[in-house]
gemmi code that builds the backbone of each chain (N, CA, C; Angstrom):
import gemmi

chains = {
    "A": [
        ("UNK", (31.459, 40.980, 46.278), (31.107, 39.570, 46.499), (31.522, 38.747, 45.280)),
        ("UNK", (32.266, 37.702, 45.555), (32.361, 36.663, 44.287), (31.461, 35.093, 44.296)),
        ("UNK", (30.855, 35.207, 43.210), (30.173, 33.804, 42.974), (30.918, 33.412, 41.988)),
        ("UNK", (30.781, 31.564, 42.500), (31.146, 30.728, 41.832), (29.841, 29.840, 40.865)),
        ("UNK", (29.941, 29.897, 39.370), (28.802, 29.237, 38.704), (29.150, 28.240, 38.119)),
        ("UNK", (28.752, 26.523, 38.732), (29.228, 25.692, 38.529), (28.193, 24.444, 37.591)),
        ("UNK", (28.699, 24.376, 36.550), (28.220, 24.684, 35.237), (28.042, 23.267, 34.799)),
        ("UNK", (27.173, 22.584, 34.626), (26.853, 21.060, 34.100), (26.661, 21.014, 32.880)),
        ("UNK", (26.523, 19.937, 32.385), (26.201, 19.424, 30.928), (24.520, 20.005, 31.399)),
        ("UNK", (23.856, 19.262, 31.860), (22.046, 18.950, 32.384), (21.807, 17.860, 31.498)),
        ("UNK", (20.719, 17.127, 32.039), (20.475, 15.915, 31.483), (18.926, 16.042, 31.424)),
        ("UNK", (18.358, 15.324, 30.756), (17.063, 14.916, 30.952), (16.593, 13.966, 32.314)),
        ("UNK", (17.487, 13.362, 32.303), (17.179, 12.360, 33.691), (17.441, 13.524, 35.415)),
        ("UNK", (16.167, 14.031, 36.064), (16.643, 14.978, 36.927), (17.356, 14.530, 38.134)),
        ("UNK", (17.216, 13.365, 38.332), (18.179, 12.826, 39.322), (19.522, 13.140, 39.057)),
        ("UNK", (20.152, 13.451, 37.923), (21.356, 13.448, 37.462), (21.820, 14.721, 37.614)),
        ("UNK", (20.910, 15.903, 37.681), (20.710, 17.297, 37.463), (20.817, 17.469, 39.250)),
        ("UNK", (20.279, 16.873, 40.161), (19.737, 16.929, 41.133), (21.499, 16.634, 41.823)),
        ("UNK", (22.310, 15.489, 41.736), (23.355, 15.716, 41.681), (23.982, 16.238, 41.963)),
        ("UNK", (23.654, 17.253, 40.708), (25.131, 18.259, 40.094), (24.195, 19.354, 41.404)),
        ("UNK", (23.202, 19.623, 41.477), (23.139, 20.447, 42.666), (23.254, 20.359, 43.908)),
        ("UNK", (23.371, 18.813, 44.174), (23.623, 18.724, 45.583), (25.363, 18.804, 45.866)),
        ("UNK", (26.033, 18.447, 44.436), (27.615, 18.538, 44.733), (27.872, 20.058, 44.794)),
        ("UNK", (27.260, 20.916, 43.933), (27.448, 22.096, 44.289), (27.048, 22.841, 45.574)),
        ("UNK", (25.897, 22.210, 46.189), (25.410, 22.656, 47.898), (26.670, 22.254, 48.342)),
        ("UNK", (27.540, 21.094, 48.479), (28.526, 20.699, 49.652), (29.611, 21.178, 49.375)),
        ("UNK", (30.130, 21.547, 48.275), (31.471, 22.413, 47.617), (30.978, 23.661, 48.591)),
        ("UNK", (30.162, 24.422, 48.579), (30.015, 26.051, 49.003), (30.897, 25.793, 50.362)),
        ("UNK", (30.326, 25.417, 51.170), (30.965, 25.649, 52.317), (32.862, 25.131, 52.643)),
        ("UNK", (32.942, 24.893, 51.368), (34.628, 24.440, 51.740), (35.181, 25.656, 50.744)),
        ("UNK", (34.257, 26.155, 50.168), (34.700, 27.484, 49.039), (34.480, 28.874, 50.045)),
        ("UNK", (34.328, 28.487, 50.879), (33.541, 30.279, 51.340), (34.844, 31.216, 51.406)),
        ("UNK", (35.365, 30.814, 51.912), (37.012, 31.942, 52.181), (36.882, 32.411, 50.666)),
        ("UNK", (36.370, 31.833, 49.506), (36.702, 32.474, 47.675), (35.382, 32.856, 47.131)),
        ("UNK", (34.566, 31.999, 47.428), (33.438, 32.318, 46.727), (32.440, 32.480, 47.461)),
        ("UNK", (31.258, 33.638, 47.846), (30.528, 33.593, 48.769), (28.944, 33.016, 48.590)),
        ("UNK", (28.944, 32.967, 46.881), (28.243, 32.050, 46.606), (28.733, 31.027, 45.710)),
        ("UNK", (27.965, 29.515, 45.770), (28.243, 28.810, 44.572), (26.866, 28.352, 43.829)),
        ("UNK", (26.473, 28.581, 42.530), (25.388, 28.567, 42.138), (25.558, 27.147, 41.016)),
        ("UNK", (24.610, 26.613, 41.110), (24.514, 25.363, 39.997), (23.935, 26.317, 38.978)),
        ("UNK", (24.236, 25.711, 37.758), (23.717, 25.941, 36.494), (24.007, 25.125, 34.966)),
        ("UNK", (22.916, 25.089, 34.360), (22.722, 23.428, 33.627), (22.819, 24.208, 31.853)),
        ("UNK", (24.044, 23.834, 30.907), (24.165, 24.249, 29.341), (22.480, 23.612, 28.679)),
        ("UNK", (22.113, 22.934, 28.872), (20.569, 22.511, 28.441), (20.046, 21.575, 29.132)),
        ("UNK", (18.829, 21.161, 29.019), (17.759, 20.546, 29.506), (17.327, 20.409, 30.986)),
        ("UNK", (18.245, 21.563, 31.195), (17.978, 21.827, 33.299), (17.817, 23.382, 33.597)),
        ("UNK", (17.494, 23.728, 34.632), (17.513, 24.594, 35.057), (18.394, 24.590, 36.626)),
        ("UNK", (18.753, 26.582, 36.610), (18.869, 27.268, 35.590), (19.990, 27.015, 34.863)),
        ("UNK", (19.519, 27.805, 33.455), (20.379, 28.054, 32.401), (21.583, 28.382, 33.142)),
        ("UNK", (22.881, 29.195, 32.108), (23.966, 29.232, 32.279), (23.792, 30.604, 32.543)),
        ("UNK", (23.231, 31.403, 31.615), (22.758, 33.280, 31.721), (22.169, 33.242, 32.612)),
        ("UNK", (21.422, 32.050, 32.985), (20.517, 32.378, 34.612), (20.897, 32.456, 35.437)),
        ("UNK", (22.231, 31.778, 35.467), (23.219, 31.294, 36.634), (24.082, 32.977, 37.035)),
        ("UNK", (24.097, 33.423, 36.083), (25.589, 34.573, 35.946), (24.699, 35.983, 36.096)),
        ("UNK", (23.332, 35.809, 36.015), (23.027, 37.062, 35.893), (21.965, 36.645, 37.939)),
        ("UNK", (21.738, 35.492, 38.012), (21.403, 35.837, 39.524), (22.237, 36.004, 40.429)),
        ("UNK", (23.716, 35.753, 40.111), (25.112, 36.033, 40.868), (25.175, 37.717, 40.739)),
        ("UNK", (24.625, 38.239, 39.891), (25.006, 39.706, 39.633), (23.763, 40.205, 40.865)),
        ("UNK", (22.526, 39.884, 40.316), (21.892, 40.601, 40.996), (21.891, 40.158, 42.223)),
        ("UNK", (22.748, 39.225, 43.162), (22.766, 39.067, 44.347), (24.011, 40.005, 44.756)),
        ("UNK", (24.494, 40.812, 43.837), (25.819, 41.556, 44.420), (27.037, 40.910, 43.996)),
        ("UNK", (27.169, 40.102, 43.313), (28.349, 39.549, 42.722), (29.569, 40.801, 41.695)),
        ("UNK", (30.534, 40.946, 42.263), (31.177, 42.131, 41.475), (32.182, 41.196, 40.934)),
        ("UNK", (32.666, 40.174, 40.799), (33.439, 38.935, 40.310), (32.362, 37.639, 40.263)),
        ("UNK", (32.524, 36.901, 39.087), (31.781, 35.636, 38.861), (32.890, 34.718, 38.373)),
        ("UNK", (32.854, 33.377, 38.312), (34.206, 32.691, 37.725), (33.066, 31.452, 37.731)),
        ("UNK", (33.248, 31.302, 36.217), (32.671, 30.044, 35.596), (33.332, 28.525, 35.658)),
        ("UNK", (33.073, 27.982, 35.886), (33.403, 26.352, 36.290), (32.778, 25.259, 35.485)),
        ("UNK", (33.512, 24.458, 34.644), (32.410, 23.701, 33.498), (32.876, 22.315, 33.915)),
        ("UNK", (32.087, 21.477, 35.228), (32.151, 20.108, 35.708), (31.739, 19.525, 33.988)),
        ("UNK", (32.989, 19.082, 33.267), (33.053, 18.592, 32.372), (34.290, 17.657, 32.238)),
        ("UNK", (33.941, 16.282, 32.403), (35.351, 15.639, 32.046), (36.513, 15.874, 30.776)),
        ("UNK", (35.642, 16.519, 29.590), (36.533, 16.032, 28.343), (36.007, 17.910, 27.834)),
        ("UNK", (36.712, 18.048, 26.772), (36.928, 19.403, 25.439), (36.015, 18.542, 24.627)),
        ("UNK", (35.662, 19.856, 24.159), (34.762, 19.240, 22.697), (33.840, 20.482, 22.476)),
        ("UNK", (33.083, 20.241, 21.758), (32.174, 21.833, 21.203), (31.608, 22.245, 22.328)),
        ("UNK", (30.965, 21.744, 23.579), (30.424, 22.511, 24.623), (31.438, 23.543, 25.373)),
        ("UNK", (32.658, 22.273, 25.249), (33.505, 23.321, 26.408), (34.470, 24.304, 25.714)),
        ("UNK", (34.798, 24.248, 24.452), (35.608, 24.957, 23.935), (34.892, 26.152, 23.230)),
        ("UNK", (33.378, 25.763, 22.480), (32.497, 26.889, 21.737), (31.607, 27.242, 22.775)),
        ("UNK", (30.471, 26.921, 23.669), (28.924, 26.869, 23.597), (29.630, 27.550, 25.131)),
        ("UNK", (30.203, 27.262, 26.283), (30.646, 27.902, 27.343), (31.142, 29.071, 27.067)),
        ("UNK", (31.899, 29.145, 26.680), (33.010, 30.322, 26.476), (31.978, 31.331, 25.754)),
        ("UNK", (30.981, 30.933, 25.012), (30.187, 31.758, 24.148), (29.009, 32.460, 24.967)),
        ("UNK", (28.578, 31.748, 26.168), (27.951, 32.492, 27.060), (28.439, 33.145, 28.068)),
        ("UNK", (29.900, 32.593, 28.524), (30.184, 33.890, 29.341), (31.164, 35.357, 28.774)),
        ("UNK", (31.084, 35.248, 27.266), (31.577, 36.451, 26.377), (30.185, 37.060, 26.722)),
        ("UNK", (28.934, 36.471, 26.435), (27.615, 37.384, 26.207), (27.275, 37.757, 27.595)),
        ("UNK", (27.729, 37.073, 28.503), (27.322, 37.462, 30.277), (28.077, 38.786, 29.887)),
        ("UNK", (29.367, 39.096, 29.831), (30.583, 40.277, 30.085), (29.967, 41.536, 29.116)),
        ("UNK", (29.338, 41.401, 27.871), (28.254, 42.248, 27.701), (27.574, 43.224, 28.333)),
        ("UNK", (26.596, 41.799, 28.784), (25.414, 42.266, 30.065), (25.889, 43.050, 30.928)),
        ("UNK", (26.829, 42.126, 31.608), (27.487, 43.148, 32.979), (28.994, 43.922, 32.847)),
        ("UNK", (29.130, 44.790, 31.939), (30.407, 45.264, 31.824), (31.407, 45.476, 33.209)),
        ("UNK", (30.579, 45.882, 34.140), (31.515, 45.800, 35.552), (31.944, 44.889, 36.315)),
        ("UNK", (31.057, 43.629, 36.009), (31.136, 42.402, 36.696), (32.580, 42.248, 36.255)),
        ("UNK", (33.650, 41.341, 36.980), (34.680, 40.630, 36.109), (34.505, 39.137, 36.157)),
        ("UNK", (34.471, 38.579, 34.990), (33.662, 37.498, 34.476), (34.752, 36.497, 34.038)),
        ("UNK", (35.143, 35.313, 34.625), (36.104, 34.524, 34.378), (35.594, 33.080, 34.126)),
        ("UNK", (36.156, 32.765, 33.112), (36.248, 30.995, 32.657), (37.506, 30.512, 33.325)),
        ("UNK", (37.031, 30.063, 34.474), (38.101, 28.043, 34.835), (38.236, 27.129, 33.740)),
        ("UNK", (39.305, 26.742, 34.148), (39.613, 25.258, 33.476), (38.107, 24.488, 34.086)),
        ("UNK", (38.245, 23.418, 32.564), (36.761, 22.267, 32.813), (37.339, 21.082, 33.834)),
        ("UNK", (36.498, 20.537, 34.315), (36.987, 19.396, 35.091), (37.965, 18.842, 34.944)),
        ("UNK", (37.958, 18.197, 33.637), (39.070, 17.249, 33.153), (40.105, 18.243, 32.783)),
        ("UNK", (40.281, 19.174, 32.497), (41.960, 19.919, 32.809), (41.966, 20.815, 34.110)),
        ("UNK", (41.557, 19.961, 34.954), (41.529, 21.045, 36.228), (43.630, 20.618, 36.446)),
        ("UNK", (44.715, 21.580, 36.827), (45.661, 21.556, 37.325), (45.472, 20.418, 38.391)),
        ("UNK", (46.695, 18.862, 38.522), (46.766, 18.377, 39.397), (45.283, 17.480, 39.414)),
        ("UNK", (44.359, 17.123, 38.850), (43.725, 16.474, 38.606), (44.052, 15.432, 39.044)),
        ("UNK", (45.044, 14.516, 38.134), (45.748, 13.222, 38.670), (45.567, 12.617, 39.971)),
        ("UNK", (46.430, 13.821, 40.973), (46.936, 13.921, 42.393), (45.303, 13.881, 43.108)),
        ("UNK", (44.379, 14.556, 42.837), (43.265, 14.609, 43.597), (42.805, 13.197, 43.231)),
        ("UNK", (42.525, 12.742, 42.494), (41.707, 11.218, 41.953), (42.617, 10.110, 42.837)),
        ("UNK", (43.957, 10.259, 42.384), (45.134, 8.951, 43.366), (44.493, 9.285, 44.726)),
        ("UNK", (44.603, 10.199, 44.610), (44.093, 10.758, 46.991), (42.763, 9.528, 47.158)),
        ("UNK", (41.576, 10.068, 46.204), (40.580, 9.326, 46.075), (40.516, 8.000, 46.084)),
        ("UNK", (41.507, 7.070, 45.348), (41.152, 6.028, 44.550), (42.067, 5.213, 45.532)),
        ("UNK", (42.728, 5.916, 46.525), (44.189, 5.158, 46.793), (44.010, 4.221, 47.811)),
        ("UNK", (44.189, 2.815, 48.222), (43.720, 2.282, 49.337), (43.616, 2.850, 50.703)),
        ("UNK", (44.314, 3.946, 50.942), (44.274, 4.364, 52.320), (43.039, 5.556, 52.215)),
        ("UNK", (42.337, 6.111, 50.916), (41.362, 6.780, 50.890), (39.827, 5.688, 50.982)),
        ("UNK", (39.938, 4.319, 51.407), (39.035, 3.540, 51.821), (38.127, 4.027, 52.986)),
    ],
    "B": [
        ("UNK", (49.345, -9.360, 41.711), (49.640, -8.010, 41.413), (47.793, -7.288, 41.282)),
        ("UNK", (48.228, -6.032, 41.603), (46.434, -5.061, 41.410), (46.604, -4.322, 40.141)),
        ("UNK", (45.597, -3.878, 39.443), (45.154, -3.429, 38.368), (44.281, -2.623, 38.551)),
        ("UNK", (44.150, -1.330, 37.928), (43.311, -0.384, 38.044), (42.294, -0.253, 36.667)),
        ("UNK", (41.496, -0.395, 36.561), (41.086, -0.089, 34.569), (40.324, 1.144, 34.939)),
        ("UNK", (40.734, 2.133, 34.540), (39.762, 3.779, 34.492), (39.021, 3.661, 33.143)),
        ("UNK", (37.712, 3.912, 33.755), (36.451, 3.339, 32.499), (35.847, 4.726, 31.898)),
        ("UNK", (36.266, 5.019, 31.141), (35.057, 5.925, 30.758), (33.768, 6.110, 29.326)),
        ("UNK", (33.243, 6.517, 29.232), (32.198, 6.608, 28.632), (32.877, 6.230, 26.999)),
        ("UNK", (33.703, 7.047, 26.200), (34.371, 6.908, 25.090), (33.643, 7.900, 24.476)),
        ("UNK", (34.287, 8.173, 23.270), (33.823, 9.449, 22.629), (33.926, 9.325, 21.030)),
        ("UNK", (33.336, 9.764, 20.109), (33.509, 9.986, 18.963), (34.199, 10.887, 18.222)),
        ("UNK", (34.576, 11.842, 19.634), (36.356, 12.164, 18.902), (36.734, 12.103, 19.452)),
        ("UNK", (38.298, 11.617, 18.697), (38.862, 10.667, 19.239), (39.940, 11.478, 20.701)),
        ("UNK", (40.182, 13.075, 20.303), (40.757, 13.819, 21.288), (40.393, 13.279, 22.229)),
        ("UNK", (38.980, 13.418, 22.704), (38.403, 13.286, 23.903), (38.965, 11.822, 24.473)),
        ("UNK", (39.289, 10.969, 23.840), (39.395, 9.497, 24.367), (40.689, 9.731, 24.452)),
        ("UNK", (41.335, 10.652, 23.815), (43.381, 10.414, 24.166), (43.169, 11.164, 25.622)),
        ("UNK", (42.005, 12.211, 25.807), (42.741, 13.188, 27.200), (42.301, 11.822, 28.293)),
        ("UNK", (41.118, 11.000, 27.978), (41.270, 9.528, 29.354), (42.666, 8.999, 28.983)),
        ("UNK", (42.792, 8.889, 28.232), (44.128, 7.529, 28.162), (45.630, 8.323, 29.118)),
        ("UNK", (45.433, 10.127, 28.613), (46.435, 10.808, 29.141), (46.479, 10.458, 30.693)),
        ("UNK", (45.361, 10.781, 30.865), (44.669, 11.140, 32.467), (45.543, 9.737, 33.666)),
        ("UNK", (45.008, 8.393, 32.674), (45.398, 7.461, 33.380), (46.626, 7.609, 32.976)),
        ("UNK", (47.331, 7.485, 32.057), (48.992, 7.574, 32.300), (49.294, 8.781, 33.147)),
        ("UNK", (49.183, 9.986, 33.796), (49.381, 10.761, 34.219), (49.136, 10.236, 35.989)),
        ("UNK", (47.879, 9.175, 36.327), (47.375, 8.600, 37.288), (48.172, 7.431, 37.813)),
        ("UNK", (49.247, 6.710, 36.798), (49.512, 5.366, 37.232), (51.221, 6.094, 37.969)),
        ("UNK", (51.375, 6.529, 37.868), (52.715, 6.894, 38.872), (52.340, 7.574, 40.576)),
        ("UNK", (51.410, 8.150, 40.618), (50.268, 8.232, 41.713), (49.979, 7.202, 42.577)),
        ("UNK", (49.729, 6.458, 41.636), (49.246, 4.971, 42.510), (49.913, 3.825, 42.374)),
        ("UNK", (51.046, 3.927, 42.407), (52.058, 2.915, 42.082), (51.788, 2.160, 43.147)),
        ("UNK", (51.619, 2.701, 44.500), (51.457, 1.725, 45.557), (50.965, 1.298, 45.737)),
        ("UNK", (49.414, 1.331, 45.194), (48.249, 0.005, 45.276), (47.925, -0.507, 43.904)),
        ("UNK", (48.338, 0.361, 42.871), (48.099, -0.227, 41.550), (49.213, -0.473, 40.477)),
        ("UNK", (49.908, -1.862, 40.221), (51.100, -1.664, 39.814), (50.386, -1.266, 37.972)),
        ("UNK", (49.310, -1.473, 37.820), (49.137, -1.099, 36.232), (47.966, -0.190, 36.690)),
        ("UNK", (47.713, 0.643, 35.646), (46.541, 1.515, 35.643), (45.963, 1.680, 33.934)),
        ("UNK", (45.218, 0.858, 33.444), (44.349, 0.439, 32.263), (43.278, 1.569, 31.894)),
        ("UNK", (43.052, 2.630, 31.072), (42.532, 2.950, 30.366), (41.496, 2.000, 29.106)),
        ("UNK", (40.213, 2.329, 29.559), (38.693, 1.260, 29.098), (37.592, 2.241, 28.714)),
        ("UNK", (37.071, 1.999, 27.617), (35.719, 2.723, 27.443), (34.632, 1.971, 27.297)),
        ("UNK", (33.588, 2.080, 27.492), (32.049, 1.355, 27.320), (31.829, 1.698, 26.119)),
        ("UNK", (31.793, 2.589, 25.504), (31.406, 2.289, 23.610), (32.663, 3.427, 23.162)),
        ("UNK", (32.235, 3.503, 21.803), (33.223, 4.237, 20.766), (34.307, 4.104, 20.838)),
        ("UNK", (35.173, 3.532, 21.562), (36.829, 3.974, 21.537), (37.362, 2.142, 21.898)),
        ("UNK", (38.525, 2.030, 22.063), (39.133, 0.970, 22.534), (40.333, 1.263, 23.230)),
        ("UNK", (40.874, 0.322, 24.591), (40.119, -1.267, 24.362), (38.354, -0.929, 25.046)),
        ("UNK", (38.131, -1.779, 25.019), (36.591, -2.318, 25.684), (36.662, -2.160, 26.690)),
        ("UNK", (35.741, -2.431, 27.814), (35.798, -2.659, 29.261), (36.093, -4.001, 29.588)),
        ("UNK", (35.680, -5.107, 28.859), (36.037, -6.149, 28.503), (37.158, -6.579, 28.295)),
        ("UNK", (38.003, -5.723, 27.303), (39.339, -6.107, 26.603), (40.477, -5.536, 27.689)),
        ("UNK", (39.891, -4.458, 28.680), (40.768, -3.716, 29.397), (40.742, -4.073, 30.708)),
        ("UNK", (39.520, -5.169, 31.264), (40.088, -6.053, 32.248), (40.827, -7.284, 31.698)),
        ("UNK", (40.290, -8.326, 30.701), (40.930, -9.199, 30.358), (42.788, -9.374, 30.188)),
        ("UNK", (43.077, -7.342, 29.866), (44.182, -7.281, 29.197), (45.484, -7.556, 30.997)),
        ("UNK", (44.150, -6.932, 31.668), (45.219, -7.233, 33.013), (45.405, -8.259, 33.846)),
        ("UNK", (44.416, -9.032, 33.486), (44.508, -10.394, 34.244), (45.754, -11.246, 33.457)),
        ("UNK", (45.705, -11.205, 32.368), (46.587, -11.827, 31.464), (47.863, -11.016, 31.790)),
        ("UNK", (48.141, -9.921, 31.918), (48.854, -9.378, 32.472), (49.368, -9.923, 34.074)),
        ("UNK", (48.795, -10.609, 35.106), (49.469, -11.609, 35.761), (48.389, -10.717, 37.214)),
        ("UNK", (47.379, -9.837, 36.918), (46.353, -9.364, 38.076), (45.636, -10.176, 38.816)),
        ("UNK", (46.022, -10.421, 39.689), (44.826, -11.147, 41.113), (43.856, -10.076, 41.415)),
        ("UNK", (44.117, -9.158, 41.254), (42.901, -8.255, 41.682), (42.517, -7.174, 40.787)),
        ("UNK", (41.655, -7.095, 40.042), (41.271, -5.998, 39.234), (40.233, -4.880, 39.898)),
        ("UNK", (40.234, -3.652, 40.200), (39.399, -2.709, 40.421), (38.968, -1.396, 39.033)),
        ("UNK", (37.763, -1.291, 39.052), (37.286, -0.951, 37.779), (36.433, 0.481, 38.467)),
        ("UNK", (37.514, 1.383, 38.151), (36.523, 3.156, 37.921), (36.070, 3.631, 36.969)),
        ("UNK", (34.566, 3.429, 37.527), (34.286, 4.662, 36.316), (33.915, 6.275, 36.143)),
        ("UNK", (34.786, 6.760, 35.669), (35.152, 8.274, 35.116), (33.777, 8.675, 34.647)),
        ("UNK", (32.629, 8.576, 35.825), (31.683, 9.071, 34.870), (31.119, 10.178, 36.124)),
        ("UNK", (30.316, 11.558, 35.729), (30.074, 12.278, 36.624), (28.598, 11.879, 37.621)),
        ("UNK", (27.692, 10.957, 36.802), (26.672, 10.999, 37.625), (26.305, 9.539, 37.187)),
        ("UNK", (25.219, 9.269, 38.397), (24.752, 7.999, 38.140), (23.845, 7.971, 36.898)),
        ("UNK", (23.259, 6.805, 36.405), (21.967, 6.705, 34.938), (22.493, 5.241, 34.526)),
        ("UNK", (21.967, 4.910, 33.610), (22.461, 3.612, 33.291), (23.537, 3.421, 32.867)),
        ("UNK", (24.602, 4.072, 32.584), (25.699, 3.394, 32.567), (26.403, 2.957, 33.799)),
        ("UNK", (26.542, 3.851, 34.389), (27.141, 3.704, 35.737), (26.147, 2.596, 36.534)),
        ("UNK", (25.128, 2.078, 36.817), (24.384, 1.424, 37.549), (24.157, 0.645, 37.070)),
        ("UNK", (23.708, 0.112, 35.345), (23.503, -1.040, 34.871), (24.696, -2.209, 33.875)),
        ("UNK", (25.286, -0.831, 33.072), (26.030, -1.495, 32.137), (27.287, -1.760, 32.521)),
        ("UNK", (27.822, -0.609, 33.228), (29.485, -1.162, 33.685), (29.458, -2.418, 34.757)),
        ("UNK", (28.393, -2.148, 35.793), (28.354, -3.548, 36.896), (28.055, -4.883, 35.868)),
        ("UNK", (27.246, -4.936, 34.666), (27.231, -5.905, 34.259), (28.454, -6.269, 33.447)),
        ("UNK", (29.409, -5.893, 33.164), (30.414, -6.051, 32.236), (31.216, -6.181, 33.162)),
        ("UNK", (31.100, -5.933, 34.328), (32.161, -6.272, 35.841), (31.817, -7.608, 36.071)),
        ("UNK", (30.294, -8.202, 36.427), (29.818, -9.179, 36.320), (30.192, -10.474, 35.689)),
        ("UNK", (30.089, -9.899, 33.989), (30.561, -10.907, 33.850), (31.984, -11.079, 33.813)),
        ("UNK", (33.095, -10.618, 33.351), (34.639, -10.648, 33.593), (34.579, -11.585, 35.106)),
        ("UNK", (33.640, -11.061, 35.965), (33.730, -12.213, 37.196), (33.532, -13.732, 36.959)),
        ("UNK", (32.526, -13.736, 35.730), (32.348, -15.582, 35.448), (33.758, -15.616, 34.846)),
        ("UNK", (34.251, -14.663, 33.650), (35.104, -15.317, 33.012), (36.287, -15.645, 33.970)),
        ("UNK", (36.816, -14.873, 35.037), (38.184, -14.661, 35.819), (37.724, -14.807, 37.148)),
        ("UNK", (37.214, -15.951, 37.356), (36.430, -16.357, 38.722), (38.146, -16.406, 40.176)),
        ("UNK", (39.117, -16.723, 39.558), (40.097, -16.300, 40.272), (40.651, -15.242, 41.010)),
        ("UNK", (40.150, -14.270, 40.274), (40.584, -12.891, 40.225), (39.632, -12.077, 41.372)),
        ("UNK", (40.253, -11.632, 41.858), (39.442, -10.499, 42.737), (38.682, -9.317, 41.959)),
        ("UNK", (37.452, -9.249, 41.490), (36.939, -8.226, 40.747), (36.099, -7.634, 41.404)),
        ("UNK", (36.659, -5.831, 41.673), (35.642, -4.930, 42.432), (35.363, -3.681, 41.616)),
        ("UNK", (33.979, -3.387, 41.996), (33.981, -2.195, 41.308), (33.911, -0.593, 41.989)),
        ("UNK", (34.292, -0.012, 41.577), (34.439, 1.284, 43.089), (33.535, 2.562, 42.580)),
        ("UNK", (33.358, 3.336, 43.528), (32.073, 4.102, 43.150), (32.771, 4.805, 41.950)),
        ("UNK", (31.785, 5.075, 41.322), (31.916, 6.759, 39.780), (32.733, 7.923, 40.525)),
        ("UNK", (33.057, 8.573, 39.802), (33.530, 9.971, 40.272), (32.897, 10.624, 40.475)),
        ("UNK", (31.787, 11.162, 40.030), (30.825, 11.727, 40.764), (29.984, 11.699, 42.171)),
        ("UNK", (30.524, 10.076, 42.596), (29.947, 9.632, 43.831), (31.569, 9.358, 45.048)),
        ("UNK", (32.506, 9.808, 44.301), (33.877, 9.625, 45.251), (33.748, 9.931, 46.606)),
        ("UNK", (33.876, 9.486, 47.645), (33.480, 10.021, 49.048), (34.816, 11.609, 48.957)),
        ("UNK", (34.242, 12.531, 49.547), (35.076, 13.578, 49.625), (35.395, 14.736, 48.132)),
        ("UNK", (34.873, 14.085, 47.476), (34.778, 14.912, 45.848), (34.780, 16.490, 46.040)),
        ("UNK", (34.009, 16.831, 46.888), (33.211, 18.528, 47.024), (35.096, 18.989, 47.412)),
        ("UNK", (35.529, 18.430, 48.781), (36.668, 18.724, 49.314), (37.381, 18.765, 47.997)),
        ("UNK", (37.715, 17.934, 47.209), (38.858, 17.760, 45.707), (38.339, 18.960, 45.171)),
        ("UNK", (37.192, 19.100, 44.866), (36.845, 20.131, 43.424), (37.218, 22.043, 44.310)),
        ("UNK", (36.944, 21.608, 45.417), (37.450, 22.891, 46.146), (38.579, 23.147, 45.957)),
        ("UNK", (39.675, 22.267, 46.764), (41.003, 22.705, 46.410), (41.838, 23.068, 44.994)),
        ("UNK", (40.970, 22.308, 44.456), (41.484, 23.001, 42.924), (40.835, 24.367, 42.474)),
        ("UNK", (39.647, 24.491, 43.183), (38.951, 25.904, 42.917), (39.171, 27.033, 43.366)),
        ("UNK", (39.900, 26.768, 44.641), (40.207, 27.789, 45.592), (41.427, 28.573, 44.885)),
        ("UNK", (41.460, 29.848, 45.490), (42.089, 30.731, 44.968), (43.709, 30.484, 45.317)),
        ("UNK", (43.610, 29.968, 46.198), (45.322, 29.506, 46.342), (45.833, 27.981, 45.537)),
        ("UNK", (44.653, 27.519, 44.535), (45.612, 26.712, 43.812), (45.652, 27.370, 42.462)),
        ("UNK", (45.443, 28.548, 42.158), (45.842, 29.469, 40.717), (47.480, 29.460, 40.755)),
    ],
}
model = gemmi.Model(1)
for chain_id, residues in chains.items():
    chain = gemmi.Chain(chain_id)
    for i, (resn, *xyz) in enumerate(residues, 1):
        res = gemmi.Residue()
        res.name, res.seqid = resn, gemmi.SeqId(i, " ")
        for name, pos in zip(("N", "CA", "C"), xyz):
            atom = gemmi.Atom()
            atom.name, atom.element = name, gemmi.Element(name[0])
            atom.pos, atom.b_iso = gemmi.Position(*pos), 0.0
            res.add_atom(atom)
        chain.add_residue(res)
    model.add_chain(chain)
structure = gemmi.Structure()
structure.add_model(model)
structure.setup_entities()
């Protein structure tokens, strides 16, 4: 089974948190052919954590996990503080195979998805 | 002529504010067909302004300015401060067609975008 753990800043404000979990409820079902789960999970002030996220993908049967950091920009979260918890997930689960995605803002083709969005005929 | 200004938050380093500025130059050949300029704007730390980056397109010869903001979730920026800085650019450029279009986080169809880039056939 592969889960997808799709990985927020978290905010103090839970509406904002609330969000990031409802975008992750409506992603699953256009992911299922890849990922059979998609789990929200918040770097601080939300729940769950990021280890919470990667280790309830395991114990649901996850033998592949692939980390996802809905992050517009690089900077110490996405380049140190991510990458630093899913080195310590691959630890935990030596069998799991444990992968970091590109963050939002360098997702491949980015551009092309936003023009689709933004473009008058996406009205 | 239409104008696009992509707004985002701004950053205190400064990387982070070149990968928006990239993003929209990477965006304005995309949308050539509804947006003959595409303006890069931040709400604090960086420049131009949100202010300086509609003003810069009206003067630029824009009847219609549309203003995104690059932000993932709603809170007060997105709901209080950018509509008011849309607001007013409306007293100043009462000519001008000034709209503001939802955040990225609220894009109709977003889940569909973040899929196709997630899915295993866009590796």
């Amino acid at each position: 089974m592969r889960a997808l753990v799709f990985v927020a800043h978290g905010s103090r404000v839970e509406s904002s948190n609330d969000e990031v979990r409802e975008l992750a409820a409506r992603l699953a079902p256009h992911l299922g052919a890849d990922f059979e789960r998609v789990i929200p999970a918040f770097l601080e002030l939300a729940s769950p954590s990021i280890p919470e996220g990667i280790d309830a993908a395991v114990t649901d049967g996850a033998s592949a996990v692939e980390v996802f950091p809905y992050f517009l920009a690089a900077g110490r979260h996405v380049e140190i503080d991510v990458p630093a918890l899913v080195e310590e997930a691959r630890a935990r689960h030596p069998a799991v195979r444990l992968e970091l995605r590109p963050y939002l803002g360098a997702l491949p083709g980015l551009e092309g998805l936003l023009a689709a969005a933004l473009s008058s005929k996406a009205r």
